[in-house]
C-alpha positions, 0 to 999 in steps of 0.5 A, a space after each residue: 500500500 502507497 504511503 499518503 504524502 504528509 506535505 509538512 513533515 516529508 517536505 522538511 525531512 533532514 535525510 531528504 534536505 542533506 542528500 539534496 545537499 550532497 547531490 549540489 556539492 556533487 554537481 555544482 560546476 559554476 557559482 549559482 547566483 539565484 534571486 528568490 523573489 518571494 519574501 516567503 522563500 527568503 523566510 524559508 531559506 533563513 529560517 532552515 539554515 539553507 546556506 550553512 549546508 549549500 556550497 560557497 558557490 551558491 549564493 542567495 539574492 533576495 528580490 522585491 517579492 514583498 508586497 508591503 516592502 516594496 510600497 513607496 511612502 507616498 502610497 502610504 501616505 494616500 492611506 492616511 489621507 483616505 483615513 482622515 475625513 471623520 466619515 472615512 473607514 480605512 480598510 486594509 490588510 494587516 501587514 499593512 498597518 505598521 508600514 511608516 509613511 513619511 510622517 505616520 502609519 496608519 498604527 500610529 492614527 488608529 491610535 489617534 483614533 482614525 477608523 482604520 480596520 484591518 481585515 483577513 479577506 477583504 470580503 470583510 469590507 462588504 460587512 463593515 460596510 453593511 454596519 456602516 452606512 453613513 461612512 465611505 468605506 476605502 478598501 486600501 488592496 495591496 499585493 502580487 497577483 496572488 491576492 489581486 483575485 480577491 479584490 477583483 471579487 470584491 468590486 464584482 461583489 460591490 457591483 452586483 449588490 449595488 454598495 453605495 458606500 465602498 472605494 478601493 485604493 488599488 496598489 495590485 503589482 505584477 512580479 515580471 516587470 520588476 525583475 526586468 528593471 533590475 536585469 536592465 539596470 546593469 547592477 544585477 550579478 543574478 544568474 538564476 531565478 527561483 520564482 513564487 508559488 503563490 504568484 505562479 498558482 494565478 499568473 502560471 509559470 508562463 510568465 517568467 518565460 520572456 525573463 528566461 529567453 530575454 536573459 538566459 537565465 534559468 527560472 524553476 518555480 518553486 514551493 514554500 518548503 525547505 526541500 522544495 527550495 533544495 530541490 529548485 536549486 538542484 534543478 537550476 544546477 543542472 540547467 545551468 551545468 547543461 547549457 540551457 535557460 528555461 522555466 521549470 516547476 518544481 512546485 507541481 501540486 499546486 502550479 501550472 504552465 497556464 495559472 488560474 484561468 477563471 481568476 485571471 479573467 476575473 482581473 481582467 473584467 475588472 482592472 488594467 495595468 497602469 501606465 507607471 508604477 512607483 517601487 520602493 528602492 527601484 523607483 518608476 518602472 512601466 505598466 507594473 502595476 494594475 488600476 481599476 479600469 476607467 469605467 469602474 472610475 467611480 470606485 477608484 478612491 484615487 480619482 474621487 479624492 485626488 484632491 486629498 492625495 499627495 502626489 510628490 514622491 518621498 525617500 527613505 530614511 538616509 540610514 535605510 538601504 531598504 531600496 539596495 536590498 530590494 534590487 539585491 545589491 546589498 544584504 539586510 546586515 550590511 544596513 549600519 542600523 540593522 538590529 540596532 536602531 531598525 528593528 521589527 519593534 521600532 522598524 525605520 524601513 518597510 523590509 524590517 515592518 513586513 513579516 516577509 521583509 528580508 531584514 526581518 527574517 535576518 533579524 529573526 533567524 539570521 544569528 541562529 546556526 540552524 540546522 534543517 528541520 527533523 522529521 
C-alpha cells in the first residue's frame, strides 16, 4: 500500500534536505547566483539554515517579492489621507498597518483614533460596510497577483449588490516587470531565478518565460518548503551545468504552465495595468502595476479624492538601504542600523515592518546556526 504524502513533515525531512545537499556539492560546476523573489522563500531559506549546508558557490539574492516592502511612502501616505475625513473607514490588510509613511502609519492614527480596520479577506469590507452606512468605506488592496483575485471579487461583489458606500485604493503589482528593471539596470550579478508559488498558482509559470529567453537565465518555480527550495536549486544546477535557460516547476501540486484561468479573467473584467508604477528602492518602472479600469472610475478612491492625495514622491530614511536590498545589491546586515536602531519593534524601513521583509527574517533567524528541520 502507497504511503499518503504528509506535505509538512516529508517536505522538511533532514535525510531528504542533506542528500539534496550532497547531490549540489556533487554537481555544482559554476557559482549559482539565484534571486528568490518571494519574501516567503527568503523566510524559508533563513529560517532552515539553507546556506550553512549549500556550497560557497551558491549564493542567495533576495528580490522585491514583498508586497508591503516594496510600497513607496507616498502610497502610504494616500492611506492616511483616505483615513482622515471623520466619515472615512480605512480598510486594509494587516501587514499593512505598521508600514511608516513619511510622517505616520496608519498604527500610529488608529491610535489617534482614525477608523482604520484591518481585515483577513477583504470580503470583510462588504460587512463593515453593511454596519456602516453613513461612512465611505476605502478598501486600501495591496499585493502580487496572488491576492489581486480577491479584490477583483470584491468590486464584482460591490457591483452586483449595488454598495453605495465602498472605494478601493488599488496598489495590485505584477512580479515580471520588476525583475526586468533590475536585469536592465546593469547592477544585477543574478544568474538564476527561483520564482513564487503563490504568484505562479494565478499568473502560471508562463510568465517568467520572456525573463528566461530575454536573459538566459534559468527560472524553476518553486514551493514554500525547505526541500522544495533544495530541490529548485538542484534543478537550476543542472540547467545551468547543461547549457540551457528555461522555466521549470518544481512546485507541481499546486502550479501550472497556464495559472488560474477563471481568476485571471476575473482581473481582467475588472482592472488594467497602469501606465507607471512607483517601487520602493527601484523607483518608476512601466505598466507594473494594475488600476481599476476607467469605467469602474467611480470606485477608484484615487480619482474621487485626488484632491486629498499627495502626489510628490518621498525617500527613505538616509540610514535605510531598504531600496539596495530590494534590487539585491546589498544584504539586510550590511544596513549600519540593522538590529540596532531598525528593528521589527521600532522598524525605520518597510523590509524590517513586513513579516516577509528580508531584514526581518535576518533579524529573526539570521544569528541562529540552524540546522534543517527533523522529521
Amino acid at each position: 500500500m502507497t504511503r499518503q504524502v504528509d506535505f509538512l513533515r516529508d517536505f522538511r525531512d533532514a535525510k531528504r534536505i542533506r542528500a539534496l545537499a550532497a547531490q549540489i556539492h556533487k554537481e555544482i560546476r559554476h557559482p549559482l547566483r539565484v534571486m528568490e523573489i518571494c519574501g516567503g522563500h527568503t523566510h524559508t531559506i533563513m529560517r532552515f539554515g539553507l546556506p550553512q549546508i549549500l556550497p560557497p558557490e551558491v549564493e542567495f539574492i533576495h528580490g522585491p517579492g514583498c508586497p508591503v516592502c516594496i510600497m513607496p511612502k507616498e502610497r502610504i501616505d494616500h492611506a492616511i489621507a483616505l483615513a482622515q475625513p471623520d466619515n472615512h473607514i480605512l480598510v486594509t490588510l494587516g501587514d499593512m498597518i505598521r508600514v511608516p509613511g513619511s510622517r505616520s502609519s496608519l498604527q500610529k492614527e488608529r491610535a489617534r483614533g482614525q477608523q482604520i480596520k484591518p481585515v483577513y479577506s477583504p470580503l470583510d469590507t462588504l460587512k463593515i460596510a453593511q454596519q456602516n452606512p453613513d461612512k465611505t468605506v476605502i478598501y486600501y488592496a495591496i499585493g502580487f497577483e496572488t491576492t489581486t483575485p480577491m479584490t477583483a471579487a470584491l468590486v464584482e461583489r460591490v457591483l452586483q449588490e449595488k454598495h453605495s458606500n465602498i472605494l478601493f485604493h488599488i496598489n495590485h503589482v505584477l512580479v515580471p516587470p520588476p525583475i526586468h528593471a533590475i536585469m536592465q539596470s546593469g547592477d544585477a550579478r543574478i544568474n538564476a531565478f527561483i520564482g513564487p508559488s503563490h504568484v505562479s498558482v494565478i499568473a502560471g509559470a508562463k510568465i517568467y518565460e520572456p525573463i528566461a529567453r530575454q536573459y538566459g537565465t534559468p527560472v524553476v518555480v518553486a514551493g514554500f518548503e525547505p526541500v522544495d527550495i533544495m530541490e529548485s536549486i538542484l534543478m537550476l544546477i543542472r540547467q545551468m551545468n547543461e547549457g540551457r535557460a528555461e522555466v521549470e516547476i518544481q512546485y507541481k501540486r499546486a502550479v501550472t504552465w497556464e495559472g488560474n484561468l477563471r481568476a485571471q479573467e476575473m482581473i481582467d473584467r475588472y482592472m488594467e495595468v497602469r501606465d507607471t508604477f512607483r517601487w520602493r528602492g527601484l523607483g518608476d518602472i512601466p505598466r507594473s502595476a494594475l488600476q481599476l479600469k476607467e469605467k469602474w472610475a467611480h470606485l477608484d478612491a484615487e480619482k474621487v479624492f485626488a484632491s486629498l492625495l499627495p502626489q510628490e514622491p518621498i525617500d527613505d530614511h538616509k540610514v535605510c538601504i531598504c531600496g539596495q536590498i530590494l534590487k539585491g545589491l546589498a544584504k539586510p546586515f550590511e544596513c549600519k542600523v540593522f538590529g540596532t536602531g531598525c528593528t521589527p519593534q521600532h522598524p525605520l524601513g518597510s523590509c524590517m515592518v513586513s513579516s516577509e521583509g528580508a531584514c526581518a527574517a535576518y533579524y529573526r533567524y539570521g544569528a541562529l546556526n540552524n540546522e534543517p528541520a527533523q522529521a
